[in-house]
LOFI-27914 format. One record per residue (C-alpha): residue number from 1; x, y, z. Coordinates in pm, whole numbers, m for minus. Layout:
N
{kemar:NUM x:X y:Y z:Z} $
...
END
This chain:
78
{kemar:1 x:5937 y:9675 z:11823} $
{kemar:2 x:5917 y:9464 z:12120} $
{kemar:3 x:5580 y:9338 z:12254} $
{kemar:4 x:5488 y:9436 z:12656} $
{kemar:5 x:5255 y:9220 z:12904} $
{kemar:6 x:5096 y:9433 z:13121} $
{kemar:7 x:4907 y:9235 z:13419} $
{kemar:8 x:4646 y:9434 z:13610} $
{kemar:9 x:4360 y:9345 z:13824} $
{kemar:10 x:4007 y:9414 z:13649} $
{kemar:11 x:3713 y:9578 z:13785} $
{kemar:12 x:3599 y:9257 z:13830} $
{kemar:13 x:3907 y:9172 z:14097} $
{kemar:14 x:4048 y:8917 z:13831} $
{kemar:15 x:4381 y:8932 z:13742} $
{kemar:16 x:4363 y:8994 z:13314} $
{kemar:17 x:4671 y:9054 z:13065} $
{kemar:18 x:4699 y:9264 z:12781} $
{kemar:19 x:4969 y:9283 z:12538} $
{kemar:20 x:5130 y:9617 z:12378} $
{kemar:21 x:5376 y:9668 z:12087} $
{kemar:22 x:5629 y:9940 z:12203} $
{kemar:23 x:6013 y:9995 z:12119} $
{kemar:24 x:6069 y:10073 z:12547} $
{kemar:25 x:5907 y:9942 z:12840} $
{kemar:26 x:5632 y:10142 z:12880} $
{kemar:27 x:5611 y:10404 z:13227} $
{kemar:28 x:5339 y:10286 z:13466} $
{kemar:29 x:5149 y:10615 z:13312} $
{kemar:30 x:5200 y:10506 z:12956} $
{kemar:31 x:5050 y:10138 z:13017} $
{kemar:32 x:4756 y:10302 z:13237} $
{kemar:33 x:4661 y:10485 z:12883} $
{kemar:34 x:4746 y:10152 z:12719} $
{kemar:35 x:4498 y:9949 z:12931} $
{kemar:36 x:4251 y:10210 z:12958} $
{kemar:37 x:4234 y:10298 z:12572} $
{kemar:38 x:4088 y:9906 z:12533} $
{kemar:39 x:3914 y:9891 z:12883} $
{kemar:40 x:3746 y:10232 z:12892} $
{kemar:41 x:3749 y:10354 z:12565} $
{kemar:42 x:3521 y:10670 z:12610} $
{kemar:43 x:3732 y:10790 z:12903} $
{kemar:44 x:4032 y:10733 z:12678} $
{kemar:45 x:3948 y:11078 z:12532} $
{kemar:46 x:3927 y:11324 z:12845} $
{kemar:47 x:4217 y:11506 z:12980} $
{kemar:48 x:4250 y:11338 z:13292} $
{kemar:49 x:4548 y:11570 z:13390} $
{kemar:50 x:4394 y:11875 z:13681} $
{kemar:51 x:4548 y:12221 z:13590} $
{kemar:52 x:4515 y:12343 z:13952} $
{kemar:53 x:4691 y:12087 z:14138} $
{kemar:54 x:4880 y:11867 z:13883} $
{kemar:55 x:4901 y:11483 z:13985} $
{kemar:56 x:5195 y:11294 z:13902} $
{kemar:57 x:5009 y:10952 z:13670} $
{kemar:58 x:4686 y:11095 z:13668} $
{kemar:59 x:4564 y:10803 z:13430} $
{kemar:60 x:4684 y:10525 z:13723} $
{kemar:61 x:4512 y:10691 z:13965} $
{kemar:62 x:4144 y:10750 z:13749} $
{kemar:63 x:4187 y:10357 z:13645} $
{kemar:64 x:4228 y:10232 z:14044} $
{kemar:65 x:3991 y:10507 z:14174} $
{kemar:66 x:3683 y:10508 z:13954} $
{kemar:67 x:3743 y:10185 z:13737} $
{kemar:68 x:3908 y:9964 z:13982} $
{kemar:69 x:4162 y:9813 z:13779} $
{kemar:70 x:4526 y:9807 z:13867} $
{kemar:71 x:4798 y:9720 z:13692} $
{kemar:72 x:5082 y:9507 z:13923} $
{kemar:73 x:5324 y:9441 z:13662} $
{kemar:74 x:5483 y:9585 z:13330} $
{kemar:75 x:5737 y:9323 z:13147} $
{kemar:76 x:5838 y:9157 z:12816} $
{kemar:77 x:5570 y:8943 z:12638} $
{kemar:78 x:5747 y:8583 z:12657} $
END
């Protein structure tokens, strides 16, 4: 298993790093429920995903939109 840096700007407009185990670089969707499982653990439980009109990375767009973090990079822990 390979360990994953994932750099994102906080709610707090400072850049922060977190670091995930995972066998493949994880989709910018994947790391959103990464970052938002230790960030905003009570939202990490609600289907984010809308029935109606389905968005493609819901979780990315609930983290910039009512957390303000985004994440601006994805790559191998050195």
């Amino acid at each position: 298993m390979q360990t994953w840096q994932i750099t994102f700007v906080d709610d707090h407009g400072e850049q922060s790093v977190e670091l995930f185990d995972s066998e493949q670089k994880p989709t910018l969707e994947e790391a959103a429920h990464m970052i938002r499982g230790k960030r905003v653990p009570v939202a990490a439980v609600l289907d984010l995903n809308d029935l109606e009109g389905r968005k493609p990375e819901p979780t990315v767009k609930i983290l910039k939109d009512q957390n303000s973090i985004q994440i601006i990079d994805i790559s191998p822990a050195a």
